[in-house]
C-alpha positions as CSV (number, residue, x, y, z in Angstrom):
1,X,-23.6,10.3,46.5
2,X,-20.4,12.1,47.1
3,X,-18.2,9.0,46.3
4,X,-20.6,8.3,42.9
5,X,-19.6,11.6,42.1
6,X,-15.9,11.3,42.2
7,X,-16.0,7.6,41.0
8,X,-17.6,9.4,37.7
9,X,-15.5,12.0,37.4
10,X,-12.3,9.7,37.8
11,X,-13.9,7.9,35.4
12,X,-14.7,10.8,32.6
13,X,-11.0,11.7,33.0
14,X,-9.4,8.1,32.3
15,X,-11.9,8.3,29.4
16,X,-10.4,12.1,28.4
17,X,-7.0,10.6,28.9
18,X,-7.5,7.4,26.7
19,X,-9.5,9.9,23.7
20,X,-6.1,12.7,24.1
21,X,-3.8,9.5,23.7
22,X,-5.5,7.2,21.7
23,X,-3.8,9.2,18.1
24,X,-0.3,8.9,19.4
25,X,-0.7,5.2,20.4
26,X,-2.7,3.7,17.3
27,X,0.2,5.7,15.1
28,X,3.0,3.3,17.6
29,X,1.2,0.5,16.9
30,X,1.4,1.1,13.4
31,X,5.1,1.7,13.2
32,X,4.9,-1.4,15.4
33,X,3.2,-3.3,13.0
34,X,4.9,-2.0,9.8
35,X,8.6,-2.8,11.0
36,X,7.5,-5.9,12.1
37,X,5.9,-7.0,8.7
38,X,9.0,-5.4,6.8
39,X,11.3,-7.6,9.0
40,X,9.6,-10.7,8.3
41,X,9.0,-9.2,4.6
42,X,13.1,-9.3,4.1
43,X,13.7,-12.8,5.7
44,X,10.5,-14.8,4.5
45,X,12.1,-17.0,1.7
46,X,15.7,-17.1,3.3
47,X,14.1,-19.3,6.0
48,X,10.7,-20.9,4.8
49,X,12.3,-21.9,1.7
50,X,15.5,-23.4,0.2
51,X,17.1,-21.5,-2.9
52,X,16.0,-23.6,-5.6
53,X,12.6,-23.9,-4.5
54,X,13.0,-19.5,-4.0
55,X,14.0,-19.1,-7.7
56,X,11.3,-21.3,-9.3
57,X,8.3,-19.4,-7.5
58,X,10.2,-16.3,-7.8
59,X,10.8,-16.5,-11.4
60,X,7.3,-18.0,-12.1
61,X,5.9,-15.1,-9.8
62,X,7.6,-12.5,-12.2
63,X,6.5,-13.9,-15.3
64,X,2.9,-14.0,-14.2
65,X,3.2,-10.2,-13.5
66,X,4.7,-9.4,-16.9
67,X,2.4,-10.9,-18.4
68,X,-0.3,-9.8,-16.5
69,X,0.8,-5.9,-16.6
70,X,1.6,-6.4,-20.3
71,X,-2.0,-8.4,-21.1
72,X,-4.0,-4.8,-19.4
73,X,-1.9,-2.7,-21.2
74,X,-2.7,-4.1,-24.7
75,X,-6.7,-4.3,-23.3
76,X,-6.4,-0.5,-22.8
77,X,-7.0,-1.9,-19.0
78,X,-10.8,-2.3,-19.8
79,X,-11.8,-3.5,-17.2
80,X,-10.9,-0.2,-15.1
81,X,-13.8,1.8,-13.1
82,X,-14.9,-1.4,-12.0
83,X,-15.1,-1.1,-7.9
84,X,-15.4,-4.9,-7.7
85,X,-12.2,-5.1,-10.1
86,X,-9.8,-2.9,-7.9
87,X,-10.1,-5.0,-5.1
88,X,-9.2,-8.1,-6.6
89,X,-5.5,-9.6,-6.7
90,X,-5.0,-10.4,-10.6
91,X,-2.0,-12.8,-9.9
92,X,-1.7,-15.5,-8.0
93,X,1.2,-14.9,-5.3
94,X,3.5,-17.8,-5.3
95,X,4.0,-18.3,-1.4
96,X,2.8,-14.9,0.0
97,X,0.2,-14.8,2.4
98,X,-3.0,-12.1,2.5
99,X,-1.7,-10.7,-0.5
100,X,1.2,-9.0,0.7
101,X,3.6,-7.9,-2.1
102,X,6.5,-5.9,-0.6
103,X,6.7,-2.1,1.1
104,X,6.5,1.2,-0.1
105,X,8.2,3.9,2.4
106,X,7.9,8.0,1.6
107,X,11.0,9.7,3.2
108,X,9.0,13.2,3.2
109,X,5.2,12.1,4.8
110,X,7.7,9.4,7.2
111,X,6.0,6.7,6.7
112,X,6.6,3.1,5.5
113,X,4.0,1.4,4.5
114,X,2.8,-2.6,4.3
115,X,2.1,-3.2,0.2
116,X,-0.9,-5.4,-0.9
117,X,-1.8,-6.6,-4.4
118,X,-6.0,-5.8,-4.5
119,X,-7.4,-2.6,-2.5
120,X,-9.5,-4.5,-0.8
121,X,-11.3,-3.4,2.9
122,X,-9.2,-5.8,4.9
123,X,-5.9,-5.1,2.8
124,X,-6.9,-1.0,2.9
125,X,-7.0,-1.8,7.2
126,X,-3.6,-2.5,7.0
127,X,-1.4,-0.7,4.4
128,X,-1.6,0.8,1.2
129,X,-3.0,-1.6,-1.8
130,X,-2.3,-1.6,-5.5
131,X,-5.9,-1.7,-7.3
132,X,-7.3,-4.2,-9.8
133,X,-6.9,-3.9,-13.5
134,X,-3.8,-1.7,-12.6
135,X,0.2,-2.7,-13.1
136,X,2.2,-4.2,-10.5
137,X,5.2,-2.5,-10.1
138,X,8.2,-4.4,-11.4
139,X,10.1,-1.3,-13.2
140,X,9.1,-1.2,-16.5
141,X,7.8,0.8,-18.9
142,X,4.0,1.0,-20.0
143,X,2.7,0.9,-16.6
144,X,0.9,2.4,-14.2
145,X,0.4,1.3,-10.3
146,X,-2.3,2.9,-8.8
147,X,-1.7,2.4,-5.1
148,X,-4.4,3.6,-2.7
149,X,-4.0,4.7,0.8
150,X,-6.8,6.3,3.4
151,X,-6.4,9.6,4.4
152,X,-6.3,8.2,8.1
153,X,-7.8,5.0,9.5
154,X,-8.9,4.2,13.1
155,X,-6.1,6.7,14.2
156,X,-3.6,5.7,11.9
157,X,-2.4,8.3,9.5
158,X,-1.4,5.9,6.3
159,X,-1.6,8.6,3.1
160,X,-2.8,11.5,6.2
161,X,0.3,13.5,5.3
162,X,-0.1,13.6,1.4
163,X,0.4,16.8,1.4
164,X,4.0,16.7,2.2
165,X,4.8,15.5,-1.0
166,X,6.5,18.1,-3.3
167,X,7.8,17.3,-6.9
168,X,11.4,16.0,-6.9
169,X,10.6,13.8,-3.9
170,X,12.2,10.2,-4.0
171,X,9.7,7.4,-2.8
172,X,11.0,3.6,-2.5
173,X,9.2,0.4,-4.0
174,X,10.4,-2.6,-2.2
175,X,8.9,-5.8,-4.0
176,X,10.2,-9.3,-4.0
177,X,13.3,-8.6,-6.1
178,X,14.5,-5.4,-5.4
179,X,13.8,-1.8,-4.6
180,X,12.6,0.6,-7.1
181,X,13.1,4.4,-6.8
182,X,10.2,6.9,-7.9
183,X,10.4,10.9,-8.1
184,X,6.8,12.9,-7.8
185,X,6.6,14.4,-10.9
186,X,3.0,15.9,-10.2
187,X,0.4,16.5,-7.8
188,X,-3.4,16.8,-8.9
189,X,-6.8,17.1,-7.9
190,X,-8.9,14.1,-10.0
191,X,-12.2,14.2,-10.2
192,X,-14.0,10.3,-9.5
193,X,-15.0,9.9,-12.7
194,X,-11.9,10.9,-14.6
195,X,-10.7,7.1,-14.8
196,X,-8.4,8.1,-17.2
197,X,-6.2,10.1,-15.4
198,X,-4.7,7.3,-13.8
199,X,-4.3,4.9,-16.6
200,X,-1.0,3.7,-17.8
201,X,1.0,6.2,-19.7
202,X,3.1,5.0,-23.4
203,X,6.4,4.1,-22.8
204,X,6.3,5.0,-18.7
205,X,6.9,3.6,-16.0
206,X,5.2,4.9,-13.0
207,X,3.4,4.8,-9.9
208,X,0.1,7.0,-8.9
209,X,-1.1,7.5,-4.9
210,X,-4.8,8.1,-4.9
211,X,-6.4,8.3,-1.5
């Protein structure tokens, strides 16, 4: 009985040990995770792809998100409050797997973030995710990326820290052609139903975190 006893209690304590730990690791596996993907992000089409072959999808990529961003804009993005809608990638990504788009990284929560085109539940499991019937951020004006992030996933903080963000703070769009800078220019409280709120804006261009 004595040595059930102690073999229990070891046990409870590896088990308190692996509960105390378990935030600190999952958030290393995530910085893992994300400097690995932004590593292979930056080098994908130097070495999968020649330069000619690079330019043609990357130009063709571009247009397609143009005029995609431009088409929802004119449609007053009616499609928009649609849950099955935000999930979905509207364009098709010339040569990038699981919808990955680029990175987003936020100086003042410290994070830096895998992107995704489509906030879907495997895409939401491992980054943040631009929704459906919303623009993809290519810098330029009359548009609106609503990016979505959970407020903490299996451990892993993701948009945990919104509150860090004060206006005047600088956050970083990497996509495939270059990095675009944003500034918080307000912080609200939206209610669910207030779809309008995040729709695109006349002659802005501009980028929304909901989580």
């Amino acid at each position: 009985m004595s040595t059930i006893r102690k073999c229990c209690g070891f046990l409870l304590i590896v088990a308190g040990l692996c509960l105390y730990l378990y935030p600190t690791v999952s958030t290393r596996y995530l910085s893992w995770k994300t400097e690995g993907y932004i590593r292979d992000y930056d080098i994908k089409w130097e070495t999968e792809t020649g330069e000619k072959e690079k330019e043609v999808s990357f130009e063709a990529y571009y247009e397609a998100i143009q005029e995609y961003n431009t088409l929802i804009y004119e449609q007053g993005q009616s499609g928009f409050g649609d849950a099955w809608v935000f999930e979905q990638a509207p364009v098709e990504l010339y040569g990038f797997e699981d919808g990955q788009y680029g990175y987003i990284e936020i100086p003042a929560m410290e994070i830096s973030l895998p992107l995704f085109i489509g906030a879907s539940t495997e895409n939401m499991a491992k980054g943040a995710a631009i929704l459906g019937q919303t623009s993809i951020p290519i810098g330029e004006t009359n548009s609106n990326s609503v990016i979505a992030g959970h407020r903490g996933y299996s451990g892993i903080p993701y948009f945990r820290e919104i509150e860090k963000l004060s206006v005047g703070d600088k956050i970083y769009v990497t996509n495939p052609w270059e990095t675009l800078t944003y500034q918080v220019e307000s912080i609200e409280i939206v209610d669910p139903y207030d779809v309008d709120a995040v729709k695109i804006q006349e002659g802005k261009d501009m980028i929304t975190f909901l989580t």
